[in-house]
C-alpha positions as CSV (number, residue, x, y, z in Angstrom):
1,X,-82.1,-117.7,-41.9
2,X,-80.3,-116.6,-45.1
3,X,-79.2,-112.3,-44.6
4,X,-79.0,-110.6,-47.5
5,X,-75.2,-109.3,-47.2
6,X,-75.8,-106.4,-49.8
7,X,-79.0,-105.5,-47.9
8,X,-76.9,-105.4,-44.5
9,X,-74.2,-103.2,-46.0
10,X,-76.6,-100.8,-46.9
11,X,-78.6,-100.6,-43.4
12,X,-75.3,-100.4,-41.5
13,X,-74.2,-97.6,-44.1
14,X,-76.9,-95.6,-43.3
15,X,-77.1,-96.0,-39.8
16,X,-74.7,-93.5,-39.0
17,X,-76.0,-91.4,-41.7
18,X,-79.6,-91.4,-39.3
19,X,-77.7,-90.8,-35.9
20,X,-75.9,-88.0,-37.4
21,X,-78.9,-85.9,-39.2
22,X,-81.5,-86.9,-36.2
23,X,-84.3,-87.6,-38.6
24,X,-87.4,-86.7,-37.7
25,X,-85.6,-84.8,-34.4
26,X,-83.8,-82.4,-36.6
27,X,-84.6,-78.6,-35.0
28,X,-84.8,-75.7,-37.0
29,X,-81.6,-73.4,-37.6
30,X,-81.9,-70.9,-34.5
31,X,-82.8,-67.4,-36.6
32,X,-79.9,-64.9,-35.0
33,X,-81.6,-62.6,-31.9
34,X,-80.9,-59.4,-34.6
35,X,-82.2,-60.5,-37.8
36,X,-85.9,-60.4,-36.3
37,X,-87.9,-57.1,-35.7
38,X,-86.4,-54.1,-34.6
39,X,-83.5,-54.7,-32.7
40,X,-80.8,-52.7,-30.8
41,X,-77.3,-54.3,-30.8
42,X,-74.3,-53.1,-28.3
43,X,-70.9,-53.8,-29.8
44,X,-68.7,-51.6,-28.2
45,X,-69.4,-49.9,-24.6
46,X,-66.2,-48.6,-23.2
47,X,-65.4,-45.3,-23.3
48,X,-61.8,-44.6,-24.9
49,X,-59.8,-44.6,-26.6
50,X,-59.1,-47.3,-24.0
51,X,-58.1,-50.7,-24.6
52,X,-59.9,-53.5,-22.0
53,X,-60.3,-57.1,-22.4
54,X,-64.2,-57.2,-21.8
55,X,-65.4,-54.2,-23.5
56,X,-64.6,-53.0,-27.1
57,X,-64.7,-49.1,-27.6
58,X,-68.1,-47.7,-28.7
59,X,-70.0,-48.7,-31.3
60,X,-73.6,-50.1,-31.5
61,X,-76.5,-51.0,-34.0
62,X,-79.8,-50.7,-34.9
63,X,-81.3,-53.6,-36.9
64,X,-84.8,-53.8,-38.9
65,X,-85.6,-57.3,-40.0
66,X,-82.2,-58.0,-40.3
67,X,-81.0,-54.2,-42.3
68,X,-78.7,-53.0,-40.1
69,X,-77.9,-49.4,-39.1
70,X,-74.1,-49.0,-37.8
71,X,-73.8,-46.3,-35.5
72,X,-69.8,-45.6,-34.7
73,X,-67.3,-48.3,-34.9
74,X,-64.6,-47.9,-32.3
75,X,-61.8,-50.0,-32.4
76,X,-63.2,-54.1,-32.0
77,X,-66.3,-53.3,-33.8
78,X,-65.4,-55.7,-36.4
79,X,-65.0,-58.4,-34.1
80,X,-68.0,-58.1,-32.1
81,X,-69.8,-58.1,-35.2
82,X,-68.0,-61.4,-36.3
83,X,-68.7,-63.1,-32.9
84,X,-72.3,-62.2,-33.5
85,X,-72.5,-63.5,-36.7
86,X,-73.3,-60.4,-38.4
87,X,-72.0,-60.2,-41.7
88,X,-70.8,-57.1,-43.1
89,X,-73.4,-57.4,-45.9
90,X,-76.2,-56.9,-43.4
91,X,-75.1,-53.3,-43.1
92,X,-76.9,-50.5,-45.1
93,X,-75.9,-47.5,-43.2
94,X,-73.3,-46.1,-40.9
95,X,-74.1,-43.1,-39.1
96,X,-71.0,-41.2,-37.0
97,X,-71.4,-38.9,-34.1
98,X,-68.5,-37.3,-34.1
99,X,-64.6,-38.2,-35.2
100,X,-62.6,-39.1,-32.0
101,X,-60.8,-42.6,-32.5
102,X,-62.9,-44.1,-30.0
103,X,-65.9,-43.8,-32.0
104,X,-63.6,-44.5,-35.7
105,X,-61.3,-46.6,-35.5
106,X,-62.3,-49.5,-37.3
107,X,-63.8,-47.3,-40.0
108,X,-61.0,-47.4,-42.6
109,X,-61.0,-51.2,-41.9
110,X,-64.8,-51.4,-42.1
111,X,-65.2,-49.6,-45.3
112,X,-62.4,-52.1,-47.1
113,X,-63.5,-55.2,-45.8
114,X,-67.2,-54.3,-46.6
115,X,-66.0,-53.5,-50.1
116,X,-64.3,-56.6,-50.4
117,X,-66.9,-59.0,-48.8
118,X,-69.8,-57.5,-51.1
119,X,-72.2,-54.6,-49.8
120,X,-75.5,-54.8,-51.4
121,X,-75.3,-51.8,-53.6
122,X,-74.2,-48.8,-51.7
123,X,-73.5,-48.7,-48.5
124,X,-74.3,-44.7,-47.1
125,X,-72.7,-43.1,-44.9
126,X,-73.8,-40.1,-42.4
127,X,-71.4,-38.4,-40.4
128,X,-70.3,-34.2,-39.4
129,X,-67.7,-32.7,-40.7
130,X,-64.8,-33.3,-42.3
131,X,-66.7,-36.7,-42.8
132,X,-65.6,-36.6,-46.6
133,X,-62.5,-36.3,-45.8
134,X,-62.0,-39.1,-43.2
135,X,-63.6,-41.5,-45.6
136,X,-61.3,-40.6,-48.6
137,X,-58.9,-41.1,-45.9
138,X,-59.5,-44.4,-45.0
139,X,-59.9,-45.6,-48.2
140,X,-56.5,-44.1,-48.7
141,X,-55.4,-46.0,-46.4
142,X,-55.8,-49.3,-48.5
143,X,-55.4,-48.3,-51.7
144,X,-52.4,-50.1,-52.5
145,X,-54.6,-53.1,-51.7
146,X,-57.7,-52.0,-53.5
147,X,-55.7,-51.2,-56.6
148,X,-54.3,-54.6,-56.8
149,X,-57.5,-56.2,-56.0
150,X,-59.2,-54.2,-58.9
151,X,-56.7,-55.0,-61.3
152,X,-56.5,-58.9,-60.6
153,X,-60.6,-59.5,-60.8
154,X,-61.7,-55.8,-62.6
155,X,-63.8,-55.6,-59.9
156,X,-65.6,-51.9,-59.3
157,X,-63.3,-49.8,-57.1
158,X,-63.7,-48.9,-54.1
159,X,-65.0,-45.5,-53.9
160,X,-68.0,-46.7,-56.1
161,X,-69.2,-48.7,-53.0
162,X,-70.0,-45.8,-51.1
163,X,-72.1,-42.5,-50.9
164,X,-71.0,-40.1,-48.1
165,X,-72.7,-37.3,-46.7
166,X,-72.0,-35.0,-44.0
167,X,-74.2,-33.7,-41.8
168,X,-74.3,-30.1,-40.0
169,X,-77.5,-29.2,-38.8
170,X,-80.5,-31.0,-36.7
171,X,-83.1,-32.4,-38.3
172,X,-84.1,-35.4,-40.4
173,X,-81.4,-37.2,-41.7
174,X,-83.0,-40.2,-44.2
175,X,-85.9,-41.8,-44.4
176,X,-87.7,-44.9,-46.1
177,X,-90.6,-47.1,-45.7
178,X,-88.6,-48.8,-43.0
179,X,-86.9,-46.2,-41.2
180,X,-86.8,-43.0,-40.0
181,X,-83.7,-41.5,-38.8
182,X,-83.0,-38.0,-37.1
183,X,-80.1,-35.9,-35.2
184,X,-79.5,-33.7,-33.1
185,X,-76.4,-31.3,-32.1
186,X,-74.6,-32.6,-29.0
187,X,-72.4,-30.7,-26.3
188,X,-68.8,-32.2,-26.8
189,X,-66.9,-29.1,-26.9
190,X,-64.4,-28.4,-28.5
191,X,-66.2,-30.2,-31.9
192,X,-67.9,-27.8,-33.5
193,X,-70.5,-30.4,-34.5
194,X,-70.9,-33.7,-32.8
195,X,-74.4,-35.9,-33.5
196,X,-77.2,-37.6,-31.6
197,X,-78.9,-39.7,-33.5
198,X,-82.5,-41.0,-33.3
199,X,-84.0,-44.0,-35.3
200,X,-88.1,-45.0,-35.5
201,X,-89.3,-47.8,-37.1
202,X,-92.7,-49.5,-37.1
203,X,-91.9,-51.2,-34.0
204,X,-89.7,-49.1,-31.7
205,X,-87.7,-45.6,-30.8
206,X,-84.0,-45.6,-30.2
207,X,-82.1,-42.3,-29.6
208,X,-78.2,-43.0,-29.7
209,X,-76.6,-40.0,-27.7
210,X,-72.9,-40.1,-28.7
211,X,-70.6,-38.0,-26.1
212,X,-72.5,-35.3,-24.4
213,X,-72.5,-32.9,-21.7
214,X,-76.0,-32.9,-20.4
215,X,-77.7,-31.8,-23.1
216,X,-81.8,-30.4,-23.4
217,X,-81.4,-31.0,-27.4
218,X,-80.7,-34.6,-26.8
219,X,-83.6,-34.9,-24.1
220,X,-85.6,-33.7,-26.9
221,X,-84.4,-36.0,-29.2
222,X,-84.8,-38.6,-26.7
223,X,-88.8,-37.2,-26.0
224,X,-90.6,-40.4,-25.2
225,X,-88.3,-43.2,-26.8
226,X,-88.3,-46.7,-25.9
227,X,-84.6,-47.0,-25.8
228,X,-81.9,-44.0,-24.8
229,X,-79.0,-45.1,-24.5
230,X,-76.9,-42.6,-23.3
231,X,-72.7,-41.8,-22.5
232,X,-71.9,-42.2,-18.7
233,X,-69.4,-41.7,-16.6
234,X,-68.8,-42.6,-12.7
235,X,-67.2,-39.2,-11.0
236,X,-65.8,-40.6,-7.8
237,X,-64.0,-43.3,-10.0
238,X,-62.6,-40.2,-12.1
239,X,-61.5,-38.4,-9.3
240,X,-59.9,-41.2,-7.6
241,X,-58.1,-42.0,-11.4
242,X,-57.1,-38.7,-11.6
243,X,-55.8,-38.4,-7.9
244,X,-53.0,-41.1,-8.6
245,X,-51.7,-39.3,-11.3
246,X,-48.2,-36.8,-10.3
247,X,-49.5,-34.3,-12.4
248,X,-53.0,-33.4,-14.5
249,X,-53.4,-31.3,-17.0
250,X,-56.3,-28.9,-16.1
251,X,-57.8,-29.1,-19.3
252,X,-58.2,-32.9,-18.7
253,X,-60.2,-32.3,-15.9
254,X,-62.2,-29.7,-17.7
255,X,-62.7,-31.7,-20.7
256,X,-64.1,-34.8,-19.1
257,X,-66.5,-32.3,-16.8
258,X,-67.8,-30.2,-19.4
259,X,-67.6,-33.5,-22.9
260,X,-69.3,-36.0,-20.8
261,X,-72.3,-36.8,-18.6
262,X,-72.1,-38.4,-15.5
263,X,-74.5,-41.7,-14.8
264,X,-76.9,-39.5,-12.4
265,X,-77.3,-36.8,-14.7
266,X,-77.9,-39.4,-17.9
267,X,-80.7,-41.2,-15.3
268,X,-81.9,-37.1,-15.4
269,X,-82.2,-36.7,-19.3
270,X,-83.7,-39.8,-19.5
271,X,-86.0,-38.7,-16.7
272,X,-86.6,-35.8,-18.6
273,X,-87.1,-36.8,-22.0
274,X,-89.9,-39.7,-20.8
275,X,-88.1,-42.5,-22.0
276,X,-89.0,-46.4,-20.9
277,X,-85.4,-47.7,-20.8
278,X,-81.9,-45.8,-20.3
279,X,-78.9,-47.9,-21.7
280,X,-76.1,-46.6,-20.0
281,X,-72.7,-46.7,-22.9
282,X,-69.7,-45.7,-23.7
283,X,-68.7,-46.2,-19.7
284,X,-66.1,-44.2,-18.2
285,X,-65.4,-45.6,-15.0
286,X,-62.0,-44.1,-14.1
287,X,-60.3,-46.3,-11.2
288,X,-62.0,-49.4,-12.4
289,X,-63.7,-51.8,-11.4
290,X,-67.1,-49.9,-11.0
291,X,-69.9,-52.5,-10.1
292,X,-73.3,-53.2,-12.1
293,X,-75.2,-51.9,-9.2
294,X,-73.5,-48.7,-8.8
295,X,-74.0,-47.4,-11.8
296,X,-77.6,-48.3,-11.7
297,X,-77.9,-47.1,-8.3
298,X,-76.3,-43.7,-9.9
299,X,-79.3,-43.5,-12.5
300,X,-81.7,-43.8,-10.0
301,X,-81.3,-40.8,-8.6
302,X,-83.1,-39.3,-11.2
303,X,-84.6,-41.9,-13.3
304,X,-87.4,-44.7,-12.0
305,X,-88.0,-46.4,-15.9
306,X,-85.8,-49.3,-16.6
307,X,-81.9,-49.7,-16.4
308,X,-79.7,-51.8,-18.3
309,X,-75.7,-51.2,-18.2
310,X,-74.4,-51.9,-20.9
311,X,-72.3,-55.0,-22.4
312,X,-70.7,-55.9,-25.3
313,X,-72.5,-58.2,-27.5
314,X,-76.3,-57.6,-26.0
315,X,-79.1,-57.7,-28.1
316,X,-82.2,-55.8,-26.9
């Protein structure tokens, strides 16, 4: 039997060619867990500013068939969203609760790199006061790098990419035929203004609290949302934090009792406000480690709905 040698090349040069692209097998690209629906993202869940190997500092979003809705960026928010495969493009809005590091860090880093990576038209920004100001800050913090970049490609500066607005009272923030965001005034003396924030869509109800102290504005805020997810600390682990220290500042003590809510009394709002799930955040466990269960078992006290601790990177 005669082969045809040109015939033979061809089949064994496509042979790997098959094997490789799985015809006829080949699945579907998986569609990312936050591109679908509406969609809560946790980035950042450790309370700060505190650097930890598991758990970036605080920062979450909120995503609507793939529009996201940044809300804080503590330092590694960048990364998480990198690791996630959220590009920076996806983002339409960042919302800010209140300016300590924690909660800003990776803003002036955000801001350039979203500028520089292409933001579909402008990306808005919600924030209290001095919000202007920390925003013409941060993009003075790259300027010698924006002015360079401008000049090489005569791209649009900076500044152009962005509309800023602070905010100073409750009430409704923005709204659109796909979301409908709201705030609230928090208790984290000594800011004069510091923001909870909550976000409807067709779908679902998500109330952000930012740092509190037990708060009945944010329970109304939170009035029967399917998601709170809500600041917590763990007292004992404080205390015993504290109690290895030689010396503590009595305003330390007073600041964490009267900034922050404890788990039991976040499983209270939530109790209070009617809400299906409590995300416990922004975690401040003190003398670490604090298990999964304990904080739960915290929440309980008050609260009999569901609840999730926190962790970076989960999609809900």
């Amino acid at each position: 039997m005669r082969v045809d040698r040109r015939a033979l090349l061809l089949a064994l040069a496509a042979a790997p060619l098959a094997g490789c692209t799985g015809l006829g097998k080949t699945a579907a690209p998986a569609v990312p867990a936050w591109s679908e629906g509406t969609r809560l993202v946790l980035l950042g869940t450790m309370a700060g500013p505190v650097l930890h190997p598991a758990r970036a500092m605080n920062s979450q979003a909120i995503f609507v068939d793939g529009h996201g809705y940044l809300v804080d960026c503590g330092y590694g928010t960048i990364g998480r969203m990198t690791e996630l495969g959220i590009p920076l493009s996806a983002l339409r809005q960042v919302y800010v609760t209140h300016h300590h590091s924690d909660h800003t860090a990776d803003y002036p880093a955000l801001i350039n790199l979203a500028w520089i990576m292409g933001v579909r038209g402008q990306l808005q920004v919600f924030g209290p006061p001095p919000m202007r100001a920390v925003h013409e800050a941060a993009l003075a913090v790259f300027e010698e790098d924006s002015r360079i970049r401008v000049a090489a490609t005569r791209r649009e500066a900076p500044a152009r990419a962005f509309a800023v607005r602070e905010i100073r009272e409750p009430g409704l923030v923005f709204e659109d035929a796909r979301i409908r965001v709201t705030a609230a005034l928090a208790d984290h003396a000594p800011f004069e203004v510091a923001l909870a924030y909550r976000f409807e869509t067709a779908a679902r109800s998500i109330v952000i609290s930012g740092d509190t102290a037990p708060s009945p504005k944010v329970a109304a805020l939170a009035r029967g949302a399917d998601i709170l997810v809500h600041e917590a600390m763990y007292v004992p682990g404080i205390d015993a934090m504290l109690a290895k220290r030689s010396y503590v500042p009595p305003q330390l003590r007073r600041f964490l009792a009267q900034g922050h809510t404890s788990a039991a009394d976040a499983g209270r709002i939530a109790a209070q406000a009617g809400v299906r799930t409590l995300v416990l955040s922004h975690l401040l466990p003190g003398d670490e480690p604090v298990a999964e269960q304990t904080w739960v078992a915290e929440a309980r006290r008050h609260f009999d709905g569901e609840i999730i601790v926190g962790r970076d990177r989960l999609v809900l």
